[in-house]
mmCIF file of the N, C-alpha and C atoms, coordinates in Angstrom:
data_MODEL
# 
_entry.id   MODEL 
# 
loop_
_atom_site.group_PDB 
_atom_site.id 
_atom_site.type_symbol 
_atom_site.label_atom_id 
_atom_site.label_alt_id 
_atom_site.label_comp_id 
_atom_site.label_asym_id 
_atom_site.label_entity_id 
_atom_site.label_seq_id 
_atom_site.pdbx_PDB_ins_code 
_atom_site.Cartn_x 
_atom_site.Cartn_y 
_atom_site.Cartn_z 
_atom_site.occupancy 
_atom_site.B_iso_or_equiv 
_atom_site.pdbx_formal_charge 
_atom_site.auth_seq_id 
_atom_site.auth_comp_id 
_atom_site.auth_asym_id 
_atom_site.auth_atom_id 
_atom_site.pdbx_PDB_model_num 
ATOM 1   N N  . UNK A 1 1  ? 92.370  125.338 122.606 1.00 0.00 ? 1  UNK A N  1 
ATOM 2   C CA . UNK A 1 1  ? 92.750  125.538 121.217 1.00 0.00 ? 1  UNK A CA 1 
ATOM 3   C C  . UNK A 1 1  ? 91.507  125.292 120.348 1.00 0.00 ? 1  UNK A C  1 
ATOM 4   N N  . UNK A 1 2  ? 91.318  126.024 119.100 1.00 0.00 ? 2  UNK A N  1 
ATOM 5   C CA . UNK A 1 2  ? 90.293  125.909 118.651 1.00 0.00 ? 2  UNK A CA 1 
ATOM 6   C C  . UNK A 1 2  ? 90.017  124.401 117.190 1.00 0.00 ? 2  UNK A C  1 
ATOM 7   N N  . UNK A 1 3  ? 89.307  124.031 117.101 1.00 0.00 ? 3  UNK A N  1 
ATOM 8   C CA . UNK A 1 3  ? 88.869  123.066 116.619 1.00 0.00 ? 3  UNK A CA 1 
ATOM 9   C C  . UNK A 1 3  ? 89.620  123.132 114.985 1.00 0.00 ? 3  UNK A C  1 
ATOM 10  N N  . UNK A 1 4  ? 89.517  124.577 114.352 1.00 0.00 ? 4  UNK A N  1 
ATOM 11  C CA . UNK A 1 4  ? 90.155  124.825 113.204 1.00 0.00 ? 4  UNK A CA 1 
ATOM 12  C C  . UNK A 1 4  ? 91.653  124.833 113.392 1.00 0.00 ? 4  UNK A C  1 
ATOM 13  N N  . UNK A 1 5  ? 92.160  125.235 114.353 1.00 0.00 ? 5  UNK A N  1 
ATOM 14  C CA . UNK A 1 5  ? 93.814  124.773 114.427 1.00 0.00 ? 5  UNK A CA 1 
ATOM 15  C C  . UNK A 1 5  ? 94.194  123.499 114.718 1.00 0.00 ? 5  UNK A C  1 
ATOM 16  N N  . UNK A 1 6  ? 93.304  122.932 115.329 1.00 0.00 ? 6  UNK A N  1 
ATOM 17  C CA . UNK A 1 6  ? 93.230  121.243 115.460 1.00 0.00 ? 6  UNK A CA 1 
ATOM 18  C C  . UNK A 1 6  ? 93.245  120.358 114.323 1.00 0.00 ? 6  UNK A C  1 
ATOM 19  N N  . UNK A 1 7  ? 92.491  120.804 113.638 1.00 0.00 ? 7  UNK A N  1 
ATOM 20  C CA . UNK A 1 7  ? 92.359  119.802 112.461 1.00 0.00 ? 7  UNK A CA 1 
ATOM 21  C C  . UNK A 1 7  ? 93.836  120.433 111.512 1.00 0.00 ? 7  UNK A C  1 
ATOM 22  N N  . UNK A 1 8  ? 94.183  121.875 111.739 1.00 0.00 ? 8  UNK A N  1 
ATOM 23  C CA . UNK A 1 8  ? 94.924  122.024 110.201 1.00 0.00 ? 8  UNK A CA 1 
ATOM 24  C C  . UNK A 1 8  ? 96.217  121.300 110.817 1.00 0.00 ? 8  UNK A C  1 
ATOM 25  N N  . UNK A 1 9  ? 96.106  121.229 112.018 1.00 0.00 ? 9  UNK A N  1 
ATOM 26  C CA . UNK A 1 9  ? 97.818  120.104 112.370 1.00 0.00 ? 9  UNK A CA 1 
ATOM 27  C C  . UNK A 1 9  ? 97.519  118.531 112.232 1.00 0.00 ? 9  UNK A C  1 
ATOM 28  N N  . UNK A 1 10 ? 96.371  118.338 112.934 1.00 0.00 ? 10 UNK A N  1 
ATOM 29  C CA . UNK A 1 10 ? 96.085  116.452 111.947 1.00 0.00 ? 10 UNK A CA 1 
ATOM 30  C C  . UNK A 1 10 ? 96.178  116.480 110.606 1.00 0.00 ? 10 UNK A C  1 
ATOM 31  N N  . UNK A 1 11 ? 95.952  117.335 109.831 1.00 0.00 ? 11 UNK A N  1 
ATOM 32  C CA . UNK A 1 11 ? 95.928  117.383 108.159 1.00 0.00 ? 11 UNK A CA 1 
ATOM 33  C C  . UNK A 1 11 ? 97.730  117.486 108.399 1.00 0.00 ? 11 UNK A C  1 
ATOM 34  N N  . UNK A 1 12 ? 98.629  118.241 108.646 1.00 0.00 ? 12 UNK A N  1 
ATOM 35  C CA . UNK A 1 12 ? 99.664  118.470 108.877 1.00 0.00 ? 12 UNK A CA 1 
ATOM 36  C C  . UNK A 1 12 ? 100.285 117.093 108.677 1.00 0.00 ? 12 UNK A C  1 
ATOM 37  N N  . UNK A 1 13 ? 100.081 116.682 109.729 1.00 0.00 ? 13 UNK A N  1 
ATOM 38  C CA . UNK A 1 13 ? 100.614 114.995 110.091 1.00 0.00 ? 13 UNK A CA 1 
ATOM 39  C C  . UNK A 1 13 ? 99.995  113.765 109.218 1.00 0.00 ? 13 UNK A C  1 
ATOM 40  N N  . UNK A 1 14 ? 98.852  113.678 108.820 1.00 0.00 ? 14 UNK A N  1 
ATOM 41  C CA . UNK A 1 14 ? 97.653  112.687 107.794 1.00 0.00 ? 14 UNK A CA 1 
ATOM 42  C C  . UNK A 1 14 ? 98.463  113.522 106.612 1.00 0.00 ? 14 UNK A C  1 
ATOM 43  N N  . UNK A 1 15 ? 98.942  114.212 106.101 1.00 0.00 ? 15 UNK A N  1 
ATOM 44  C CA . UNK A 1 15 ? 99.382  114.648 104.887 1.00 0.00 ? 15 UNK A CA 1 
ATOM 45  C C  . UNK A 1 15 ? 100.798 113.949 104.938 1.00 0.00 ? 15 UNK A C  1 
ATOM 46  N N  . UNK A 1 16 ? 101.471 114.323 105.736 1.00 0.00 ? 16 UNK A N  1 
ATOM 47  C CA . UNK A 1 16 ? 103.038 113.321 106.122 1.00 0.00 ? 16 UNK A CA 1 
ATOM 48  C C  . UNK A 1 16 ? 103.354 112.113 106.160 1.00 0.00 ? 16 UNK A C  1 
ATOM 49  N N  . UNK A 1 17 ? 102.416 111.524 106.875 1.00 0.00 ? 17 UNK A N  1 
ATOM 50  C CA . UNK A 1 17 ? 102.610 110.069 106.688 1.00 0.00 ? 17 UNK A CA 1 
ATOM 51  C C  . UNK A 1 17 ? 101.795 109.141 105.792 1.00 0.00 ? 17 UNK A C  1 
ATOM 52  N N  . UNK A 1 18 ? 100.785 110.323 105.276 1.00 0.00 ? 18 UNK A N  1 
ATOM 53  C CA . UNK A 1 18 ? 99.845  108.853 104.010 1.00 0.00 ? 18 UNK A CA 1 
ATOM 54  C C  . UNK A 1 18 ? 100.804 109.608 102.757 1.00 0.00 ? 18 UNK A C  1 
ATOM 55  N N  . UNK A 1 19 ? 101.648 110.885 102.538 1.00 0.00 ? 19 UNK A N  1 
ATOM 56  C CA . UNK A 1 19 ? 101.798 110.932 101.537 1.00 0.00 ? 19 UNK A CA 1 
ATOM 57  C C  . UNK A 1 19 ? 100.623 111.606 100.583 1.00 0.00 ? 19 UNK A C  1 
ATOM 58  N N  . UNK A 1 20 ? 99.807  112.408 100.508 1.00 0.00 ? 20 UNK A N  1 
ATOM 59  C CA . UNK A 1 20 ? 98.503  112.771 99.469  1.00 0.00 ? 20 UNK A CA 1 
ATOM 60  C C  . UNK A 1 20 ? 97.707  113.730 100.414 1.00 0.00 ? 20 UNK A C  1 
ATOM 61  N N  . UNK A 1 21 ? 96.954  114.369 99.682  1.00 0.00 ? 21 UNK A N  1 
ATOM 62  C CA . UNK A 1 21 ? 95.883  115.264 100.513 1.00 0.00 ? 21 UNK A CA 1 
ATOM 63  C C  . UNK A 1 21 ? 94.408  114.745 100.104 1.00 0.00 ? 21 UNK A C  1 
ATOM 64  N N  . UNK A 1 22 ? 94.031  113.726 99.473  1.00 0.00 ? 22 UNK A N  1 
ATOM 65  C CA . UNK A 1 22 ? 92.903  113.305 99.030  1.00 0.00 ? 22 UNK A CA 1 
ATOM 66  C C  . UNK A 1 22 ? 92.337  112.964 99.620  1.00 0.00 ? 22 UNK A C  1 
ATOM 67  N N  . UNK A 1 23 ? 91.877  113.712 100.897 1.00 0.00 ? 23 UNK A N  1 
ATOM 68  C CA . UNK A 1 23 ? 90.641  113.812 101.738 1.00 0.00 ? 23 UNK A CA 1 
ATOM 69  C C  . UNK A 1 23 ? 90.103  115.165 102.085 1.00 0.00 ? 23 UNK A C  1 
ATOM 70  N N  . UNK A 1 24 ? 89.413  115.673 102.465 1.00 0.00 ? 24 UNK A N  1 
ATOM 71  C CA . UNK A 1 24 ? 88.442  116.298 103.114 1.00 0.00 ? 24 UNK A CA 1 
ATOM 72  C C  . UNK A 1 24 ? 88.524  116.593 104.337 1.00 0.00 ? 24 UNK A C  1 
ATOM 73  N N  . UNK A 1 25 ? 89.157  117.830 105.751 1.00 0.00 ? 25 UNK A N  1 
ATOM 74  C CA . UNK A 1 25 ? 88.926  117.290 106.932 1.00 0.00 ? 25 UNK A CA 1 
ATOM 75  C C  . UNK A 1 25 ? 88.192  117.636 107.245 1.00 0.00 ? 25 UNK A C  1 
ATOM 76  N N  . UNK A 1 26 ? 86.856  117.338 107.402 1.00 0.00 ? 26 UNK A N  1 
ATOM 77  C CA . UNK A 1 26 ? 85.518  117.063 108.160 1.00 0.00 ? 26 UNK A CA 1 
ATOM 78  C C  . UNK A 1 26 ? 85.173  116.259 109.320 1.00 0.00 ? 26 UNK A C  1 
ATOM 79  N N  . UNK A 1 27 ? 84.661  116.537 110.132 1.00 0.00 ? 27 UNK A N  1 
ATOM 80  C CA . UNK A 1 27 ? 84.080  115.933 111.572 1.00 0.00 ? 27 UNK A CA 1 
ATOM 81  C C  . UNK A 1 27 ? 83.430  114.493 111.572 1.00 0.00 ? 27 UNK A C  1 
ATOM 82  N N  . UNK A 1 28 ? 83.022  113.992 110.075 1.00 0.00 ? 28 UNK A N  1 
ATOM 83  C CA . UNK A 1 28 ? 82.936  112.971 110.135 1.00 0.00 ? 28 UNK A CA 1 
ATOM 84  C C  . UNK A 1 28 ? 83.636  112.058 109.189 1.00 0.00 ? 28 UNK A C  1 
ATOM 85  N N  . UNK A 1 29 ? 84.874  112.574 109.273 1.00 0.00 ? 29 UNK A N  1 
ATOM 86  C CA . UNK A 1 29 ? 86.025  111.809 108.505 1.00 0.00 ? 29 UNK A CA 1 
ATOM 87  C C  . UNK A 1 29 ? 86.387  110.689 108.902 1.00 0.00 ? 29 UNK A C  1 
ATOM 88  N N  . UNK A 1 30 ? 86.261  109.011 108.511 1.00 0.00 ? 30 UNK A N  1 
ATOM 89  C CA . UNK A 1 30 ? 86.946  108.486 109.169 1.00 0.00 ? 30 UNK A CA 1 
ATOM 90  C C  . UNK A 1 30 ? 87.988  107.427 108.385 1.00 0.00 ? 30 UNK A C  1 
ATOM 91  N N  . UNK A 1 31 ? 88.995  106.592 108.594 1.00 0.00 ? 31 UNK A N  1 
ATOM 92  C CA . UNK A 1 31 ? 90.093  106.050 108.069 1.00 0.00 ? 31 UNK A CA 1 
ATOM 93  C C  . UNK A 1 31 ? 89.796  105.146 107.084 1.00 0.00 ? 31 UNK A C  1 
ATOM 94  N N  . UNK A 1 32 ? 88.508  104.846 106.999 1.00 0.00 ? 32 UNK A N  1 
ATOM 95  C CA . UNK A 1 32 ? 87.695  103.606 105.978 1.00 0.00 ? 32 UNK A CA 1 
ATOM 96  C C  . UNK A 1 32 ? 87.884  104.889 104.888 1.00 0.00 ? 32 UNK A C  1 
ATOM 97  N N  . UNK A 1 33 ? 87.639  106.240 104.718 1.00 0.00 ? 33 UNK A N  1 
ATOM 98  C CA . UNK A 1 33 ? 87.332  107.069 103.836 1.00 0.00 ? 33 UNK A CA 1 
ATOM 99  C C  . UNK A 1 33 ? 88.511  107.871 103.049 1.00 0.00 ? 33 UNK A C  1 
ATOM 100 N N  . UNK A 1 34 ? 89.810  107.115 103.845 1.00 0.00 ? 34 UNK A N  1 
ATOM 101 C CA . UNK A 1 34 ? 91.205  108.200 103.212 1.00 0.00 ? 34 UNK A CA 1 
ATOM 102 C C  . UNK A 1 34 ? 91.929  106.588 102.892 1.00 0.00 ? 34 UNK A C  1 
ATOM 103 N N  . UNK A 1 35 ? 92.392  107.212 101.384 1.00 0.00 ? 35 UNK A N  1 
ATOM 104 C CA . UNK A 1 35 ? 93.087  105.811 100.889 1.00 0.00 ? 35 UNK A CA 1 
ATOM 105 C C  . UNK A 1 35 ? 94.638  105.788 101.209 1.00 0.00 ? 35 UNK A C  1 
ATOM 106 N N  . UNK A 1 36 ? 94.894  104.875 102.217 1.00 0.00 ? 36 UNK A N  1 
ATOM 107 C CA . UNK A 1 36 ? 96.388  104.416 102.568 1.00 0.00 ? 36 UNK A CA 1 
ATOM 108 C C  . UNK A 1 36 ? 96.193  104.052 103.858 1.00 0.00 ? 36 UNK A C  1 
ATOM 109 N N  . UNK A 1 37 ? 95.312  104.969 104.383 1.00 0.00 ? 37 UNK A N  1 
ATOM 110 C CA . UNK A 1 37 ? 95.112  104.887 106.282 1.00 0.00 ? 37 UNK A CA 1 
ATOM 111 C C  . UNK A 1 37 ? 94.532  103.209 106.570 1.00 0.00 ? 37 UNK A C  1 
ATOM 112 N N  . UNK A 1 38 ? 95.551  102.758 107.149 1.00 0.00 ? 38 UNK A N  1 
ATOM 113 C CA . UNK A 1 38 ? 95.210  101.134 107.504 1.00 0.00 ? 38 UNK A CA 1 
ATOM 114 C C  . UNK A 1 38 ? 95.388  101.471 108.753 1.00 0.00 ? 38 UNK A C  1 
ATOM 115 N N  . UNK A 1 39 ? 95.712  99.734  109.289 1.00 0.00 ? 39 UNK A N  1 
ATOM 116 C CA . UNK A 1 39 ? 96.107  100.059 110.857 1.00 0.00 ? 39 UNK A CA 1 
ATOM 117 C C  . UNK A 1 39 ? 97.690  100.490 111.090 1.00 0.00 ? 39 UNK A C  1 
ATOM 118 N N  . UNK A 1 40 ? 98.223  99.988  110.769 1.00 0.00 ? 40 UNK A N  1 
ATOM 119 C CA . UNK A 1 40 ? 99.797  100.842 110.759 1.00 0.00 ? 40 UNK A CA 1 
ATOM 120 C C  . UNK A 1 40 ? 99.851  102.010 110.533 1.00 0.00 ? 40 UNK A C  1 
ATOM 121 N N  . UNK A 1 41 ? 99.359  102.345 109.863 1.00 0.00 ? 41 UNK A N  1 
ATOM 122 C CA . UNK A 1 41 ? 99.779  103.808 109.133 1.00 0.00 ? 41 UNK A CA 1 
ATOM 123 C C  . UNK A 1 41 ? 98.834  104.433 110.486 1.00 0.00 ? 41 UNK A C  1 
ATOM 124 N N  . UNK A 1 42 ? 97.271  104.127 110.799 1.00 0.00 ? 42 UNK A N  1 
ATOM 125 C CA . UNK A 1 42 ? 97.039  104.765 111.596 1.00 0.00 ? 42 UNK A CA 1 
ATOM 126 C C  . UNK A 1 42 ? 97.634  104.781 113.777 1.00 0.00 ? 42 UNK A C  1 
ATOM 127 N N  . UNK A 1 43 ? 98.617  103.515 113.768 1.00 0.00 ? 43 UNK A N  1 
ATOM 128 C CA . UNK A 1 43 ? 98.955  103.791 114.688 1.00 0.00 ? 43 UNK A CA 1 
ATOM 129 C C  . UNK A 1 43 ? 100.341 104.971 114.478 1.00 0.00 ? 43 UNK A C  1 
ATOM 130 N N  . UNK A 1 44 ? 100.540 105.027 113.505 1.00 0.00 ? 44 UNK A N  1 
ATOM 131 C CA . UNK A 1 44 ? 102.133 106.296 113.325 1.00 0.00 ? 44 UNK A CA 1 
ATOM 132 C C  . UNK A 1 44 ? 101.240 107.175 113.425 1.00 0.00 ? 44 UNK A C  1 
ATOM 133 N N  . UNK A 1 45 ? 99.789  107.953 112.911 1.00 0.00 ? 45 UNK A N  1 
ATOM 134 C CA . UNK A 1 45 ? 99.107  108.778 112.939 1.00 0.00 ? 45 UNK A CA 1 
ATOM 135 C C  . UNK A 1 45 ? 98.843  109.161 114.479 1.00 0.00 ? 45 UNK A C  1 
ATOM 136 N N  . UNK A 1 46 ? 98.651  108.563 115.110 1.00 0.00 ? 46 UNK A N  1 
ATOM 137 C CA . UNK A 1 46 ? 98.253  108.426 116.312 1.00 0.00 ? 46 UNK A CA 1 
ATOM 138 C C  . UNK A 1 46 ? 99.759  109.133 117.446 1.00 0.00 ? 46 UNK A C  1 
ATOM 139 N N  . UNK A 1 47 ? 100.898 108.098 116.628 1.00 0.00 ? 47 UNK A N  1 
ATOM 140 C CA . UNK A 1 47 ? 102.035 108.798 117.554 1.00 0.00 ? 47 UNK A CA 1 
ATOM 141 C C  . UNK A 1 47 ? 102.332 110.125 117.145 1.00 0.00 ? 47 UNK A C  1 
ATOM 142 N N  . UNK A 1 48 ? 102.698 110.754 115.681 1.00 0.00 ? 48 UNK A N  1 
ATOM 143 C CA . UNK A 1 48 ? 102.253 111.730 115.748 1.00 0.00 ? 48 UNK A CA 1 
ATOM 144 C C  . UNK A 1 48 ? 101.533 112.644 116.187 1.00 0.00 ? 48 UNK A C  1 
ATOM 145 N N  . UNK A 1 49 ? 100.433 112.265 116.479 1.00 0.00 ? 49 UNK A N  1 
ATOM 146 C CA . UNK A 1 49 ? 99.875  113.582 116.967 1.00 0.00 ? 49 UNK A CA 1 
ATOM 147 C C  . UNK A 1 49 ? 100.053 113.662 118.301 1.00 0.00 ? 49 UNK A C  1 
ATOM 148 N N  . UNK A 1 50 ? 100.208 112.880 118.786 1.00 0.00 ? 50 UNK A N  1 
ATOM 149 C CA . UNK A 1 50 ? 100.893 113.096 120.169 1.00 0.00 ? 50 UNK A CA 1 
ATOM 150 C C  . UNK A 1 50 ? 102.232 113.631 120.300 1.00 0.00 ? 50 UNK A C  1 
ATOM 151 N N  . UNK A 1 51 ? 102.933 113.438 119.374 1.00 0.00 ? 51 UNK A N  1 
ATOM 152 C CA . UNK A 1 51 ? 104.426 114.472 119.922 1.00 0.00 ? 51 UNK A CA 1 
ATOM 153 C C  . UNK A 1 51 ? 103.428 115.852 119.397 1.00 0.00 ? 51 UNK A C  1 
ATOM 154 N N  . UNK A 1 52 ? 103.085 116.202 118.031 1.00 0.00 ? 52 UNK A N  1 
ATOM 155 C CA . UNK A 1 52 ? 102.757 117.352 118.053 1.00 0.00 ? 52 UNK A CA 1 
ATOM 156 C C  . UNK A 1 52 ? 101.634 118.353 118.613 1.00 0.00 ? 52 UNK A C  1 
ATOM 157 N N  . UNK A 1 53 ? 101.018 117.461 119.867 1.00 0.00 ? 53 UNK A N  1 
ATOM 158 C CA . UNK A 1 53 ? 100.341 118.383 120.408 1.00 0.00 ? 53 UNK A CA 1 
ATOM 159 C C  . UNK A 1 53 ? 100.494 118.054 122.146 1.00 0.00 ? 53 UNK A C  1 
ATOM 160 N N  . UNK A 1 54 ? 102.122 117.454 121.934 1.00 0.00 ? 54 UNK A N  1 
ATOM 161 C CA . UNK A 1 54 ? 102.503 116.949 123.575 1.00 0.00 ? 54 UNK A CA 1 
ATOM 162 C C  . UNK A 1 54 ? 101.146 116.685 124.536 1.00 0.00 ? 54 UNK A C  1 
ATOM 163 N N  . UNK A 1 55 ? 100.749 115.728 124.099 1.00 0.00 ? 55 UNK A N  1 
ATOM 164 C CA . UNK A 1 55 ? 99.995  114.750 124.588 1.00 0.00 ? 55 UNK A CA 1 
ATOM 165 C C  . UNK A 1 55 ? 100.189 113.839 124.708 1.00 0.00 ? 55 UNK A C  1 
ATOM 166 N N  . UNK A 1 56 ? 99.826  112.302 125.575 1.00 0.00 ? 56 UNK A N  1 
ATOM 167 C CA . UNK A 1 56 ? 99.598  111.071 125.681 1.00 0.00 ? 56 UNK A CA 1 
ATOM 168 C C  . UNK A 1 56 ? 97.981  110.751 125.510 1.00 0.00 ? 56 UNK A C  1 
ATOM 169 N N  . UNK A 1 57 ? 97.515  109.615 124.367 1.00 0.00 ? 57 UNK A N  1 
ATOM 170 C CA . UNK A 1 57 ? 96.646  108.853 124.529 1.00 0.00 ? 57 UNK A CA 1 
ATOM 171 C C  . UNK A 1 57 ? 96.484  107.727 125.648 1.00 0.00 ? 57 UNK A C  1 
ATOM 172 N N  . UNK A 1 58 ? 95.286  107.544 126.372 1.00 0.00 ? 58 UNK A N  1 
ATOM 173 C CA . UNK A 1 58 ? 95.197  106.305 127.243 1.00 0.00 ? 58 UNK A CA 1 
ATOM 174 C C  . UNK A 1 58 ? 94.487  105.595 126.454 1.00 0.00 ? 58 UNK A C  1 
ATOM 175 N N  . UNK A 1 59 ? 93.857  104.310 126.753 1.00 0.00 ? 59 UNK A N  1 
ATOM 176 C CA . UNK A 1 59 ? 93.342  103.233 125.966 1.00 0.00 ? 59 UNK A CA 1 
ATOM 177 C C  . UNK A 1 59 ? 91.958  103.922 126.002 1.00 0.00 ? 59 UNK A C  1 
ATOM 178 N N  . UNK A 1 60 ? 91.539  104.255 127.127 1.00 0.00 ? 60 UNK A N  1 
ATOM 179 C CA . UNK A 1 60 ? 89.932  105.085 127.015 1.00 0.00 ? 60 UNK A CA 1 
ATOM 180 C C  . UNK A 1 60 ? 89.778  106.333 126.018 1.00 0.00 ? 60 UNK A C  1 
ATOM 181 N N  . UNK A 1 61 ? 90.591  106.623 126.191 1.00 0.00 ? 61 UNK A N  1 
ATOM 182 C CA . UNK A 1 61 ? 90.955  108.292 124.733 1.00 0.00 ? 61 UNK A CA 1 
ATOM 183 C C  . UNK A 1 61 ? 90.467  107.582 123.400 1.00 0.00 ? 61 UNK A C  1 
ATOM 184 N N  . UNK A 1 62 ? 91.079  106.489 123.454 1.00 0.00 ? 62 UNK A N  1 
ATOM 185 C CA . UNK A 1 62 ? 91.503  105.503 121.767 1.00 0.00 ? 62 UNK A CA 1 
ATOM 186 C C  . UNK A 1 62 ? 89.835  105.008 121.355 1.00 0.00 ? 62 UNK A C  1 
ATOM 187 N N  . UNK A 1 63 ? 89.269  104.341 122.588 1.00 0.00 ? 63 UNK A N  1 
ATOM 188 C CA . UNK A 1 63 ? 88.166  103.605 122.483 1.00 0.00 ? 63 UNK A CA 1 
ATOM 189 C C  . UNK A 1 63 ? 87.116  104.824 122.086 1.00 0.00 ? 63 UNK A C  1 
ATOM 190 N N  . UNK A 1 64 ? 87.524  105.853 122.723 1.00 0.00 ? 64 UNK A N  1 
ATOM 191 C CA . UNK A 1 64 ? 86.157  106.953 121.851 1.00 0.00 ? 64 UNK A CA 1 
ATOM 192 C C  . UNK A 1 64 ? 86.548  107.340 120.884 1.00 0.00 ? 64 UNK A C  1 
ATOM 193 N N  . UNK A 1 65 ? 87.617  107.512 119.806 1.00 0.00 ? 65 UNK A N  1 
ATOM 194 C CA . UNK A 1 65 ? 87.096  107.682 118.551 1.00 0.00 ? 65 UNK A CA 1 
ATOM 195 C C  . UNK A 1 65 ? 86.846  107.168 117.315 1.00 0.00 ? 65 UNK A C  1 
ATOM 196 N N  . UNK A 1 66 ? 86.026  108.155 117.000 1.00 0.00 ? 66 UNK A N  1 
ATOM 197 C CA . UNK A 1 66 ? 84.825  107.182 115.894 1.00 0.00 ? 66 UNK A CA 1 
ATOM 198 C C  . UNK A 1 66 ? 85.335  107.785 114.586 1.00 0.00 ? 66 UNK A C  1 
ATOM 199 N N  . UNK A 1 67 ? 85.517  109.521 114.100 1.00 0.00 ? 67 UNK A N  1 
ATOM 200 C CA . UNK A 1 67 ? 85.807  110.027 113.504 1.00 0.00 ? 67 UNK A CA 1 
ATOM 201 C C  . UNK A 1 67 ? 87.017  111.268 113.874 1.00 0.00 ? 67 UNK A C  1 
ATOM 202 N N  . UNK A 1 68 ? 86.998  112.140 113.130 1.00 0.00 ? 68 UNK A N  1 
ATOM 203 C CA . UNK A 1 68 ? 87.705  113.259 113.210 1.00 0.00 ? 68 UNK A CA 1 
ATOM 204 C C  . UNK A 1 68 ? 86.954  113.855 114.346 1.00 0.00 ? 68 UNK A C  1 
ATOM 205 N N  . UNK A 1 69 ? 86.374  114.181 114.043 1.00 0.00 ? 69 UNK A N  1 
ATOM 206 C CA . UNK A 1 69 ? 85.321  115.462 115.262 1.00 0.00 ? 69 UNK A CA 1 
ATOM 207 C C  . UNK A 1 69 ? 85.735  114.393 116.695 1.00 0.00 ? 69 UNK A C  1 
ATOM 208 N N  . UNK A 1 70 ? 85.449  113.335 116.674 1.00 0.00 ? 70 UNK A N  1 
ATOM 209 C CA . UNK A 1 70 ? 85.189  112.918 118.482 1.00 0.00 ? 70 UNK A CA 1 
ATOM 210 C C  . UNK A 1 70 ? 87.601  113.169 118.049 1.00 0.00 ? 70 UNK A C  1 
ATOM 211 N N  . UNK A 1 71 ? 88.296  113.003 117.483 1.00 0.00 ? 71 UNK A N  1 
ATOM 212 C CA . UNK A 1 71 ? 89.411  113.201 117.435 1.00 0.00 ? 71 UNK A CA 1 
ATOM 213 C C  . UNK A 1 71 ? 89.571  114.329 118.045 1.00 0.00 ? 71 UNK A C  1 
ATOM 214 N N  . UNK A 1 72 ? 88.971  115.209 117.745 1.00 0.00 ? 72 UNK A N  1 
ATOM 215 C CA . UNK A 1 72 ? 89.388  116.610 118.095 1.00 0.00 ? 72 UNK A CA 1 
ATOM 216 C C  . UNK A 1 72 ? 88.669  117.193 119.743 1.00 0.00 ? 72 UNK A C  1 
ATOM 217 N N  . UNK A 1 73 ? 87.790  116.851 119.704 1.00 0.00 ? 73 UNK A N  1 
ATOM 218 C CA . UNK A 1 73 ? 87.354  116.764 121.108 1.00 0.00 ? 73 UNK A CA 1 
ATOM 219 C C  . UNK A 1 73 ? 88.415  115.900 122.146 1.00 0.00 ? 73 UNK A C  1 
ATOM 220 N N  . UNK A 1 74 ? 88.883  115.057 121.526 1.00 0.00 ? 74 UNK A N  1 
ATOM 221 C CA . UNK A 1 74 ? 90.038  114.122 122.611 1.00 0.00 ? 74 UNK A CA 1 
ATOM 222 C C  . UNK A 1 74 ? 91.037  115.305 122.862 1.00 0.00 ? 74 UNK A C  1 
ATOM 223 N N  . UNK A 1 75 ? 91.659  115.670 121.743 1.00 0.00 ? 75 UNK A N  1 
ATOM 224 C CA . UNK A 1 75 ? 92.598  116.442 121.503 1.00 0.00 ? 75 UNK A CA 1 
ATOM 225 C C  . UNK A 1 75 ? 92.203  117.509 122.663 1.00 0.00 ? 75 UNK A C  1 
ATOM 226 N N  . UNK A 1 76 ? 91.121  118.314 122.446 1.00 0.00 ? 76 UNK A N  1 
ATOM 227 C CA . UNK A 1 76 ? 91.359  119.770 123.312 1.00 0.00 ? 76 UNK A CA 1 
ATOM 228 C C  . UNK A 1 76 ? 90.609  118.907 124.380 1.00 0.00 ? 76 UNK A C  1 
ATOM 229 N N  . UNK A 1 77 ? 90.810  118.292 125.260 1.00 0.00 ? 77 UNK A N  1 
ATOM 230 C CA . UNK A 1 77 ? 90.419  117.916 126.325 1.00 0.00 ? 77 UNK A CA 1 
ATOM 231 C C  . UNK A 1 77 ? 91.780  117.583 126.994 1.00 0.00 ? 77 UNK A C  1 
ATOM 232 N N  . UNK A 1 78 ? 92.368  117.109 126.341 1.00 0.00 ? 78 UNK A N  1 
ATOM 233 C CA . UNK A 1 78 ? 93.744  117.018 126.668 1.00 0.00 ? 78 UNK A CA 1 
ATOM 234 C C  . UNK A 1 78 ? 95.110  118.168 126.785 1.00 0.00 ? 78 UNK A C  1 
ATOM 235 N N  . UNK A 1 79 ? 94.477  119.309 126.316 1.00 0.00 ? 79 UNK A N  1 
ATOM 236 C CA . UNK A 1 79 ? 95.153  120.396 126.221 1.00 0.00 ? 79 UNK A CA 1 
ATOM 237 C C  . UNK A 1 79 ? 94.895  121.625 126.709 1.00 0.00 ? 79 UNK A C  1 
# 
């Protein structure tokens, strides 16, 4: 799947659960930079995107990302 359909379904889901679009999705987006994204909010982010791209995260998946871009690389590696 390509990197641009990747991100417009994390925006999909980051739009749903923070509520706002007041970010940017760029490759070096990260949760310090979108206002609401804490740690809660980013573990619902996280389950989300796993139902919507029927995936499972392992703890090694989690530990590599840094931003959006290494996000999306998890993503189509997994798919």
């Amino acid at each position: 799947m390509e990197a641009v359909i990747i991100k417009e379904k994390i925006k999909e889901v980051l739009v749903s659960i923070l509520e706002h679009e007041n970010f940017d999705m760029r490759d070096e987006l990260t949760a310090a930079d979108v206002d609401g994204w804490d740690s809660l909010s980013h573990m619902m982010i996280l389950t989300k995107i796993e139902e919507k791209f029927n995936i499972k995260f392992k703890l090694r998946d989690l530990n590599k990302l840094k931003n959006m871009g290494t996000l999306v690389t998890v993503i189509q590696s997994k798919i």
